[in-house]
C-alpha positions as CSV (number, residue, x, y, z in Angstrom):
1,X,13.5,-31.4,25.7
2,X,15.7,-30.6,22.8
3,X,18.8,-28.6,23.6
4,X,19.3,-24.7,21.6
5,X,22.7,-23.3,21.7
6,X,22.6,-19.8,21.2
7,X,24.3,-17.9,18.4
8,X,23.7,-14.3,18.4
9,X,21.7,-11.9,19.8
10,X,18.5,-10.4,17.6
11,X,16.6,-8.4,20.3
12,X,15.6,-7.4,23.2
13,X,13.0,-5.2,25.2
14,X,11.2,-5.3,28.4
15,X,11.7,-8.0,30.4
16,X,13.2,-10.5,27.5
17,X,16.2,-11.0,25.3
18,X,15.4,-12.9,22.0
19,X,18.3,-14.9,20.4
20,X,19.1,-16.5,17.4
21,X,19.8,-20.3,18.0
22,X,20.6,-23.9,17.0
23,X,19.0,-26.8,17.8
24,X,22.0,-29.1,19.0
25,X,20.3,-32.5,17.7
26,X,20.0,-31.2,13.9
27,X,21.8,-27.8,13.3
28,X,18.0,-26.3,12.4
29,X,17.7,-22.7,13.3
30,X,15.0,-20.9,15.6
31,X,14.7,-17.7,17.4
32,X,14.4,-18.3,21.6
33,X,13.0,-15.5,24.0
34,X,14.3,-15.8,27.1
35,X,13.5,-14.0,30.0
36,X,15.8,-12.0,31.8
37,X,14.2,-11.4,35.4
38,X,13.4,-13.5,38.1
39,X,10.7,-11.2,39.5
40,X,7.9,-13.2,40.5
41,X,5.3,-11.5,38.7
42,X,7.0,-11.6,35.0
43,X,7.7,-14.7,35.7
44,X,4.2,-15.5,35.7
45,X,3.2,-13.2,32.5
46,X,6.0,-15.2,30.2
47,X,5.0,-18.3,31.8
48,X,1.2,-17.2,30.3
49,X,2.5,-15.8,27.4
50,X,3.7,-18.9,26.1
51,X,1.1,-21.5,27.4
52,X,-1.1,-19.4,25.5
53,X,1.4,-19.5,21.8
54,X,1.1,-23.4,22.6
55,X,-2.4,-23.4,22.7
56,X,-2.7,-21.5,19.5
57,X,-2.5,-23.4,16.2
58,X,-2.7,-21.1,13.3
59,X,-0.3,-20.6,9.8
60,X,-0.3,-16.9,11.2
61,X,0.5,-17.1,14.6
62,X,4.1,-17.9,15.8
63,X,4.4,-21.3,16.9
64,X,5.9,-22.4,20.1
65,X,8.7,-25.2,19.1
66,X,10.2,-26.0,22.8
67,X,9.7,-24.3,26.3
68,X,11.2,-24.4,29.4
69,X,9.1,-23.1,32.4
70,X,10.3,-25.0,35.3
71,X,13.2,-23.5,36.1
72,X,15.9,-20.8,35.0
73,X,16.6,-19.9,32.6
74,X,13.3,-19.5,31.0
75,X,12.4,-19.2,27.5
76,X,10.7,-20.8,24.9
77,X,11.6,-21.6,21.0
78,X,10.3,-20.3,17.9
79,X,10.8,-20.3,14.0
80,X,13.2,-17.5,13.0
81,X,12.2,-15.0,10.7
82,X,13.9,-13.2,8.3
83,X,12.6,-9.5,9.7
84,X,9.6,-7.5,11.2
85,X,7.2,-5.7,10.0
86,X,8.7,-2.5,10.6
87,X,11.7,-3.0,8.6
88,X,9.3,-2.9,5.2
89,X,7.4,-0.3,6.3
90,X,9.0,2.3,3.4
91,X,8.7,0.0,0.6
92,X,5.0,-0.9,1.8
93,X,3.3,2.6,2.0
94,X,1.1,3.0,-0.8
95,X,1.5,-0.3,-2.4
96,X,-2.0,-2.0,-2.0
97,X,-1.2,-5.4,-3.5
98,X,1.8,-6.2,-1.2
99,X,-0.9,-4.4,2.1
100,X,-3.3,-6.6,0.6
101,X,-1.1,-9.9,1.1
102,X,0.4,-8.7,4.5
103,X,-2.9,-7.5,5.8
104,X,-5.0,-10.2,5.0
105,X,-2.6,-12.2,7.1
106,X,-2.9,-10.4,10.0
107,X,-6.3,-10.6,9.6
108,X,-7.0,-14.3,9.8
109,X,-3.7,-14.9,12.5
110,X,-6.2,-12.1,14.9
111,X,-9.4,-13.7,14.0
112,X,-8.3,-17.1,15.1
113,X,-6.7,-15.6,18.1
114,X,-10.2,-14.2,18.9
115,X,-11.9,-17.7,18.1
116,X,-10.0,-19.2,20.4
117,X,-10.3,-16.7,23.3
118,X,-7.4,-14.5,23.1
119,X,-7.0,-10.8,23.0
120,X,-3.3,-9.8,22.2
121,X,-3.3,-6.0,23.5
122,X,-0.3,-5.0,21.9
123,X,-0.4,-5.4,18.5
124,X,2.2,-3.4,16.3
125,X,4.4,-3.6,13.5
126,X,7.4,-4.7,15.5
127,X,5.0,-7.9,16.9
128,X,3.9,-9.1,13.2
129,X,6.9,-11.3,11.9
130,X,7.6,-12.6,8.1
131,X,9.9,-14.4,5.6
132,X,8.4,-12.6,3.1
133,X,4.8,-11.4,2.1
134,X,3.3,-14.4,1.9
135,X,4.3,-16.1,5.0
136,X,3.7,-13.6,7.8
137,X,3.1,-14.4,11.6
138,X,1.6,-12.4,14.7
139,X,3.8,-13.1,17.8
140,X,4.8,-11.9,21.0
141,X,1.2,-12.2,23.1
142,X,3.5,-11.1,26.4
143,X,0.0,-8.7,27.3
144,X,-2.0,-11.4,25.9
145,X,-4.9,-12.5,27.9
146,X,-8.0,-15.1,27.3
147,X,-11.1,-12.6,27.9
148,X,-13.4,-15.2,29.4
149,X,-10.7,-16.0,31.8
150,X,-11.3,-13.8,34.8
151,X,-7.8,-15.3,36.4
152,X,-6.0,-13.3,33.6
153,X,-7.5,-10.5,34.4
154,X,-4.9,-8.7,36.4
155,X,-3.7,-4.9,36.4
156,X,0.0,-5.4,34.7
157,X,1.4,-3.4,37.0
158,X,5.2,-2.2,36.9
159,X,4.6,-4.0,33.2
160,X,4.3,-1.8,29.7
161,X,0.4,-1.8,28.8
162,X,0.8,-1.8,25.3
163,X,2.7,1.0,22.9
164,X,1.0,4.3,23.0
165,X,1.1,5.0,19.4
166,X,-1.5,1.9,18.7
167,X,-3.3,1.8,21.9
168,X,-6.9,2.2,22.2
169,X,-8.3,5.1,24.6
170,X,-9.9,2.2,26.8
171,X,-6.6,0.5,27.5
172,X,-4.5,3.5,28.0
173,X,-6.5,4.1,31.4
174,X,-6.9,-0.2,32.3
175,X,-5.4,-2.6,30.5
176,X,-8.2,-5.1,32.2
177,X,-10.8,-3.4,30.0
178,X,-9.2,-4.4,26.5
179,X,-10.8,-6.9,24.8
180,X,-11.2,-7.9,21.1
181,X,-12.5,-4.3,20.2
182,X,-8.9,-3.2,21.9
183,X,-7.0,-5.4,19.5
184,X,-9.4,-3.6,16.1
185,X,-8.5,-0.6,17.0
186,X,-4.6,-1.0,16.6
187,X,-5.4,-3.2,13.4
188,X,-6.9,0.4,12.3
189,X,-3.6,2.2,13.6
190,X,-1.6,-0.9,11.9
191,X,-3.3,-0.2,8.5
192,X,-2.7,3.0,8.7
193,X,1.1,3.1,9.2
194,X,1.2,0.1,6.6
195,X,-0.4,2.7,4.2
196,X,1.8,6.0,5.0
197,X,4.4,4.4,5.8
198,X,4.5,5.8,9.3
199,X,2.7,6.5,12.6
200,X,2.1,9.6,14.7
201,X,-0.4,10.2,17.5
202,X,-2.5,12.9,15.3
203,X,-2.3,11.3,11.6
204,X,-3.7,13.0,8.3
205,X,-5.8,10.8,6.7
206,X,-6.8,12.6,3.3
207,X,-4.4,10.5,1.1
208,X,-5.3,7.7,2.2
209,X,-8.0,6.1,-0.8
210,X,-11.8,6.9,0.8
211,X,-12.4,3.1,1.1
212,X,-9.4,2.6,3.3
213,X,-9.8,5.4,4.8
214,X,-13.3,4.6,6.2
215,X,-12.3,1.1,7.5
216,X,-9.2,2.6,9.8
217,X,-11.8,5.6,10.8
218,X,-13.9,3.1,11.8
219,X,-11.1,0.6,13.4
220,X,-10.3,3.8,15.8
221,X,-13.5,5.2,17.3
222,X,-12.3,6.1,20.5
223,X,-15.3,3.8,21.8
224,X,-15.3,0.3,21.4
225,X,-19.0,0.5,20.7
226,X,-18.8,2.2,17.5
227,X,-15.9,0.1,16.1
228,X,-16.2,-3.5,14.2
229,X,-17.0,-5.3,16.8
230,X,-14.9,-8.7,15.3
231,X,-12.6,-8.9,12.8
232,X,-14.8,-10.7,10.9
233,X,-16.4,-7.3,10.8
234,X,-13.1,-6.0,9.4
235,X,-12.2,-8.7,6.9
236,X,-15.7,-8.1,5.0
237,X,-14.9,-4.5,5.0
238,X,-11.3,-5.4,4.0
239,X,-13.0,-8.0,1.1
240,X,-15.7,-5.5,-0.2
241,X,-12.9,-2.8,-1.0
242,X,-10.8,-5.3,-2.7
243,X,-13.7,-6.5,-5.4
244,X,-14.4,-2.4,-5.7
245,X,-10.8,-2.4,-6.6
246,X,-11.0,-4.9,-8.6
247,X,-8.8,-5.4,-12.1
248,X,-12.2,-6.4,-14.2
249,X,-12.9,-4.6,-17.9
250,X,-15.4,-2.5,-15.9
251,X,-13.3,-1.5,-13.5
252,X,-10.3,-0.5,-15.9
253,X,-12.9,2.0,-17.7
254,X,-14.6,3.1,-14.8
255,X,-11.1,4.0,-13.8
256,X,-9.8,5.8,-17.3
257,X,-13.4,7.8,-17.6
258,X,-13.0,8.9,-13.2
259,X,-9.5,10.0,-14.4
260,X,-11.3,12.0,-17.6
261,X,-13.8,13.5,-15.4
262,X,-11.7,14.9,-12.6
263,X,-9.6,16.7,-14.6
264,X,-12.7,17.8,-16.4
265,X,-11.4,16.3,-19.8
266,X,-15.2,14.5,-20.1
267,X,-17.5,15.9,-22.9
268,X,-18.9,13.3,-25.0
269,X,-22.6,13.3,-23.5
270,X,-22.6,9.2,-24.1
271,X,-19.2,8.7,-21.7
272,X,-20.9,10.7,-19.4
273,X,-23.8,8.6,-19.1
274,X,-21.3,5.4,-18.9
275,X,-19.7,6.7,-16.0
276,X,-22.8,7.2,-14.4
277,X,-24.1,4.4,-15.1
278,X,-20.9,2.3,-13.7
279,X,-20.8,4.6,-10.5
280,X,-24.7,3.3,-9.7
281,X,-23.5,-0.3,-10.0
282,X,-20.5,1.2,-7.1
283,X,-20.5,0.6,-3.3
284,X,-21.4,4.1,-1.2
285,X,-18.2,4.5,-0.5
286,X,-17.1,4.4,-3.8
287,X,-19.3,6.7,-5.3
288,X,-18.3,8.8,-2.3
289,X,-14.9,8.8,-3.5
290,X,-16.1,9.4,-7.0
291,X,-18.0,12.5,-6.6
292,X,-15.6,14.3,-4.6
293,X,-13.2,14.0,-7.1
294,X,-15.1,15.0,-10.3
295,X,-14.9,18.1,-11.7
296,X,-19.1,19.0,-12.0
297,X,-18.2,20.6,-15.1
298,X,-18.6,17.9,-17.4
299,X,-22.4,17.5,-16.5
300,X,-22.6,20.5,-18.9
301,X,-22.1,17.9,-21.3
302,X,-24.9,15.4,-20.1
303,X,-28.0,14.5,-22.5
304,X,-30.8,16.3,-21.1
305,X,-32.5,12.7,-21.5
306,X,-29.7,11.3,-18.7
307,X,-30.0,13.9,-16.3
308,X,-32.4,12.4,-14.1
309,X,-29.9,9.3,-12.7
310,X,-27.1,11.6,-12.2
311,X,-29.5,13.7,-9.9
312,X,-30.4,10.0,-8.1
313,X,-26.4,9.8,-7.9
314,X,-25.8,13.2,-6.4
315,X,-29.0,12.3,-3.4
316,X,-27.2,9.1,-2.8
317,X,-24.2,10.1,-2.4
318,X,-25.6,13.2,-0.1
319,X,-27.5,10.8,2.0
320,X,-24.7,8.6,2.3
321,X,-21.7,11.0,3.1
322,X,-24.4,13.0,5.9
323,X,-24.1,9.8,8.3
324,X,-20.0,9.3,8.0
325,X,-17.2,10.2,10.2
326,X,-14.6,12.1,8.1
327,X,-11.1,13.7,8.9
328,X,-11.4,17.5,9.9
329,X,-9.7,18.6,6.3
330,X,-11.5,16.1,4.7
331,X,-14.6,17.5,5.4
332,X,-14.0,20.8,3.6
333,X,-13.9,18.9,0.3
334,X,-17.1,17.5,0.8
335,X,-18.6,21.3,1.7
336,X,-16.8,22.5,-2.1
337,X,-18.2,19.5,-4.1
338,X,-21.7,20.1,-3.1
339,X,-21.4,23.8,-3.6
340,X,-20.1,23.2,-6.9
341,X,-22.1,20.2,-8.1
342,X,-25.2,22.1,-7.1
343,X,-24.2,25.5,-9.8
344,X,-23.7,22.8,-12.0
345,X,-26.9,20.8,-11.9
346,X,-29.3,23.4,-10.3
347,X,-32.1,21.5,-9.3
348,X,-33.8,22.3,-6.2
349,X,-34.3,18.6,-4.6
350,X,-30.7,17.7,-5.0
351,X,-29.7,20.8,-3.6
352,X,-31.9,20.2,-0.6
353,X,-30.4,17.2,0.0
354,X,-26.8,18.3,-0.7
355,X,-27.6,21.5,1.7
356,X,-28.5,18.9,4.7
357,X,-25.4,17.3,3.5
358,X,-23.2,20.2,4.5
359,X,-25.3,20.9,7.8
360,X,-25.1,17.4,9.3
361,X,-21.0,17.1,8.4
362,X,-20.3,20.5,9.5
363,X,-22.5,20.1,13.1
364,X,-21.0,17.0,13.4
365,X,-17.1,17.5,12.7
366,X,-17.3,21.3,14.0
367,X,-16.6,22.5,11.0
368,X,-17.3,26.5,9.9
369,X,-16.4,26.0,6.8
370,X,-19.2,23.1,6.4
371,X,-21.8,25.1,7.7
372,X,-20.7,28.2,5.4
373,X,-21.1,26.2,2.5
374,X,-25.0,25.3,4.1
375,X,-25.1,29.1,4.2
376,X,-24.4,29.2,0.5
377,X,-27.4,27.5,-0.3
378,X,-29.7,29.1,2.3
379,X,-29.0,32.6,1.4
380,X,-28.9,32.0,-2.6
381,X,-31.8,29.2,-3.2
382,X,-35.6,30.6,-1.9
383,X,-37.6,28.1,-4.4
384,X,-40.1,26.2,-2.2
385,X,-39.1,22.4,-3.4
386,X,-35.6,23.5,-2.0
387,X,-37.0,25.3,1.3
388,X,-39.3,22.0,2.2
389,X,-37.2,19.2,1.4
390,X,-34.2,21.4,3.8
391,X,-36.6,21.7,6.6
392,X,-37.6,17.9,6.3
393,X,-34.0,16.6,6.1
394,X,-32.9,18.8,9.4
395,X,-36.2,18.8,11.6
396,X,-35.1,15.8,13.5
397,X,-31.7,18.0,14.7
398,X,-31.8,19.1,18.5
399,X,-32.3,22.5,18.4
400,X,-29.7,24.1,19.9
401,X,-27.9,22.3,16.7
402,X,-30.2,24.3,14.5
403,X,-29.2,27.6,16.2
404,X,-25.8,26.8,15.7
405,X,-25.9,26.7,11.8
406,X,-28.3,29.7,11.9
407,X,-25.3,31.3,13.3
408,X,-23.8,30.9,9.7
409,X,-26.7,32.3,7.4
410,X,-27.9,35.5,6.9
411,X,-31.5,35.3,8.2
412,X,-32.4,38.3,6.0
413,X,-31.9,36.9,2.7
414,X,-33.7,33.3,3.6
415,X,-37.2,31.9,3.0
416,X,-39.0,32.4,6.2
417,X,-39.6,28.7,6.8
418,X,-36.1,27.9,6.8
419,X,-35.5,31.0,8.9
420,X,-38.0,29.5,11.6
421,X,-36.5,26.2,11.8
422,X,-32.8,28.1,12.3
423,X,-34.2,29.8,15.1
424,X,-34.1,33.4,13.3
């Protein structure tokens, strides 16, 4: 094996020391972990760590240049980077098209790892290594495991499980029940810190762009279930916000006339109609986005002719945002938009479906303010279109449910078929 004379030290943690170096027959420079115990068992984790690096073969994945498992001391060799992730963190937050580069990245260095039967367990900034943003690696699999390899499948004990601040629920209590799920949900907790900037056990969420926001929401589920269950999963997500982002004609004026309409600046009856007509070519998610930040004034404006597509719009994007997780704060601005989009375009089915809107986010998030903008509609709309499509939307809720949002309305002023199904 090659010889590596070390130059200066670049890190340490745990059970390792990493170290710039030069390779004796050619002056090239790498980075070497070494490891700085002889205890038996971590011993036996680096020795894994770095038969699995070898067996990985991947433009984002660290490469293992030279090895010595044998005998003391043990390390292996590896390309040296210019700097971790961490150290750009700042000057990333906010900045899609340098996330997008990074990101995508990690993304295909993870869905390799996972092709080839390898769950990492503790991926963080500090473990994703680059040159610069187009030349980015994941590394240090020291909690890396293959998860069809029940020989691997060993309590760490005396060993870190992971950092806290990215680690799913399911590995905080066993680190033998992580598997690729484990690794999507710290991608989520990755993106996020990528996007702010920085990380904290109970993050705000709501200025993060809806689109983003949905795929981290969905990266975290505390249950492995309801997450992407691959990263392929993930990268399509990743892919279909990145065409809605997209720098196309369309998507420059869909942008200028969303910026017109939210601060209410919209009045020409025909731009109107464009937006509309752009935002029904729009993902869900999208349009999500959209409403909420519109001021509902401009539908003043709206040829009577046009009206019926916006109301299409406004159910759609009801339907859509009744099924979604949100942030607790976030949720709010979804009761205020449907209150206010429903003085502005007073029709009785969009209200219905609006109304069930605000009923299934606030039951679901907990939310009173949700459920007192439900209570806005039931005590203010009695017409029977209204009253029938309500009941239809929110008969399939347990009843105890129901009870709970009656709690919110004032059964006197209601329609008595609405009062019925609230339990009144």
């Amino acid at each position: 094996m090659a010889a590596y004379k070390d130059i200066t030290k670049i890190g340490d943690g745990g059970f390792g020391e990493v170290w710039k170096c030069k390779r004796e027959s050619d002056g090239k420079l790498f980075a070497k972990k070494r490891l700085t115990t002889a205890d038996a068992g971590a011993v036996a984790r680096f020795g894994r760590e770095v038969r699995l690096l070898a067996s990985l073969d991947h433009p984002n994945v660290v490469k293992v240049q030279g090895k010595r498992l044998e005998s003391e001391p043990y390390f292996y060799v590896m390309p040296v980077y210019r700097s971790a992730l961490t150290g750009h963190l700042a000057q990333l937050a906010g900045d899609f098209d340098r996330i997008d580069a990074i990101f995508g990245q990690i993304l295909d260095g993870l869905e390799y790892s996972h092709s080839q039967g390898v769950v990492h367990r503790d991926l963080k900034a500090a473990n994703v290594l680059m040159n610069d943003d187009s030349d980015v690696v994941i590394s240090d699999f020291g909690l890396g495991r293959r998860f069809n390899a029940s020989t691997t499948r060993q309590t760490l004990t005396g060993y870190g499980l992971g950092s806290p601040l990215y680690m799913p629920p399911e590995q905080l209590t066993d680190a033998k029940d992580a598997d690729e799920r484990s690794d999507i949900f710290s991608l989520g907790r990755l993106l996020t810190e990528m996007w702010l900037g920085h990380l904290s056990m109970a993050q705000d969420l709501s200025s993060i762009p809806g689109g983003v926001r949905r795929i981290i929401e969905k990266c975290t589920q505390h249950s492995p279930d309801d997450r992407y269950q691959t990263v392929s999963d993930v990268k399509s997500a990743w892919e279909q916000y990145r065409q809605i982002r997209g720098e196309s004609d369309n998507a420059k004026s869909l942008r200028k006339l969303l910026a017109k309409a939210q601060a209410g600046n919209l009045s020409d009856p025909a731009e109107i109609q464009l937006l509309f007509d752009q935002l029904a070519e729009q993902s869900d998610d999208f349009l999500h986005d959209a409403i909420i930040a519109i001021d509902p004034s401009i539908l003043e404006a709206a040829d009577a002719k046009n009206v019926d597509s916006i109301k299409q719009l406004l159910i759609r994007f009801a339907d859509f945002t009744s099924q979604q997780g949100y942030g607790y704060d976030y949720t709010d601005k979804i009761g205020t938009a449907a209150v206010r989009f429903t003085n502005a375009c007073p029709d009785p089915v969009v209200a219905s479906h609006l109304a069930a809107c605000c009923a299934h986010v606030g039951l679901r998030h907990n939310r009173w303010y949700v459920m007192e903008s439900f209570a806005k509609f039931a005590d203010k709309i009695g017409d029977c279109d209204f009253v029938d499509g309500v009941v239809k939307l929110l008969e399939g809720l347990p009843e105890n449910e129901l009870k709970r949002l009656g709690r919110y309305v004032d059964m006197a002023k209601v329609h008595p078929t609405l009062r019925t199904l609230l339990g009144g």
